[in-house]
C-alpha atoms as one frame of an Amber mdcrd trajectory, in Angstrom:
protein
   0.000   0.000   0.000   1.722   3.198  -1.336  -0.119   6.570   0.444  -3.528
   4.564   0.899  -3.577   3.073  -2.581  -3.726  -0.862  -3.272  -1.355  -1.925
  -5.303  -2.430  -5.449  -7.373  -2.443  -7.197 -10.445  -5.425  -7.783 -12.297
  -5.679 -11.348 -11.489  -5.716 -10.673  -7.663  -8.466  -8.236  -8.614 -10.549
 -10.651 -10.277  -9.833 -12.604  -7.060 -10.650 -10.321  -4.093 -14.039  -9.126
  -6.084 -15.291 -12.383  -6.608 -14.528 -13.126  -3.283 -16.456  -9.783  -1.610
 -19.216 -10.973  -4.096 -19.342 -14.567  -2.471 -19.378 -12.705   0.497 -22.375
 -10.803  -0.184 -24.523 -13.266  -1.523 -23.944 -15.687   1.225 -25.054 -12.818
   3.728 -28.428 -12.101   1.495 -28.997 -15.796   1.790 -28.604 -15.650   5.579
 -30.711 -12.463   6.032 -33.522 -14.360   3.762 -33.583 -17.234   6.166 -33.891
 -15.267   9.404 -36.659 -13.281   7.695 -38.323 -16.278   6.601 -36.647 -19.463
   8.331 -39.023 -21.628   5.947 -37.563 -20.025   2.602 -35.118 -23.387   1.730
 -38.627 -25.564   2.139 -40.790 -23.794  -0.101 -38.600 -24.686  -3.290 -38.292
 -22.164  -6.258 -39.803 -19.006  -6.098 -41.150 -17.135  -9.232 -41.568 -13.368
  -9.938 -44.763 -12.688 -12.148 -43.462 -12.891 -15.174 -41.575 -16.320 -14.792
 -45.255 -17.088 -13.641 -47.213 -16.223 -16.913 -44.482 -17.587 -19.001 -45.034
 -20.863 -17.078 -48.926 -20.551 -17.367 -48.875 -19.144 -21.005 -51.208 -16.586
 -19.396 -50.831 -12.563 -19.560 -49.271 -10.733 -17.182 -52.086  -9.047 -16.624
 -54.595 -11.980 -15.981 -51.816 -13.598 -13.273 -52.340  -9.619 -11.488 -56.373
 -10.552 -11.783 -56.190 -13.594 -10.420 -54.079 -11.925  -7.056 -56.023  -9.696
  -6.877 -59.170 -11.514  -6.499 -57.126 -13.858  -4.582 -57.792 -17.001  -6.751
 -54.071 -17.861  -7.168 -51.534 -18.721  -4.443 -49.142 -15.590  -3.779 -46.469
 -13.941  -1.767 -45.705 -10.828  -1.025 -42.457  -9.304   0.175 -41.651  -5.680
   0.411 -43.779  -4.720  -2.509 -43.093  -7.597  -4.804 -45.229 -10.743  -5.686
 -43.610 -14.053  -5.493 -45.183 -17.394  -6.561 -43.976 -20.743  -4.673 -43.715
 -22.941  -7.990 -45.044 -26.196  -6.246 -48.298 -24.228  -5.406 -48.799 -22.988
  -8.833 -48.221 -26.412 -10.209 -50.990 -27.653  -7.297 -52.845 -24.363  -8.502
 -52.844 -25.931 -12.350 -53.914 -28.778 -11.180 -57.110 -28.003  -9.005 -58.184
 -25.712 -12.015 -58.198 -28.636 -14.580 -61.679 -29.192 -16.103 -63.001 -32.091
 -15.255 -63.832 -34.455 -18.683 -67.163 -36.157 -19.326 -65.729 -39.431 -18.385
 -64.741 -37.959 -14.777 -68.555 -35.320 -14.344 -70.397 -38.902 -15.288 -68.253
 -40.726 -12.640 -69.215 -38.339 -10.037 -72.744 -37.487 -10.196 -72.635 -41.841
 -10.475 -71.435 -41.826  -6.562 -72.978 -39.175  -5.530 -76.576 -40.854  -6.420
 -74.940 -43.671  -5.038 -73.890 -42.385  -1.825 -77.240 -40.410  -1.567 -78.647
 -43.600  -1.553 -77.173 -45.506   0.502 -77.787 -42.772   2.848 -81.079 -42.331
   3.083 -81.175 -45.811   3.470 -79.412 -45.490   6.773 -81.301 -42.698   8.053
């Protein structure tokens, strides 16, 4: 150090800011996990737009559906966040049912009516 300056080659450079940016992402991490000590359990997280590229659905329907809170959401310091697993469970519970599967159903539910009345 010559009158406060560094002196360094380039590759020690490269090597002290990769290291002060290893640094800084492994405190973010740690800061996420005391906020939320869950965060490693709730798998991938997706900002809106990873979200309606995943659904094939506009931007602006995903904001509709939060909105009238018929899709699963977070939301941290102003910005939404999706838990992927829950939008994949989301997908699923809004699959039409086929004929095959509304035939099936009304099929036990006459059935089960049945039988109870019976036991009544």
């Amino acid at each position: 150090m010559v009158n406060g300056v560094i002196i360094t080659t380039p590759s020690e450079l490269q090597t002290l800011i990769q290291d002060a940016v290893n640094v800084a992402v492994r405190n973010e991490f740690n800061l996420r996990q005391k906020l939320d000590p869950d965060i490693s359990s709730h798998g991938e997280y997706l900002t809106i737009e990873q979200v309606a590229s995943y659904t094939k659905l506009a931007k602006q329907t995903i904001y509709s559906y939060v909105s009238r809170r018929e899709i699963p959401f977070l939301k941290k310091s102003k910005r939404l966040l999706f838990i992927k697993s829950d939008i994949d469970n989301w997908l699923i519970e809004e699959k039409r049912a086929t004929k095959t599967n509304i035939i099936k159903r009304v099929y036990n539910d006459k059935i089960h009516s049945k039988t109870s009345s019976r036991a009544s």
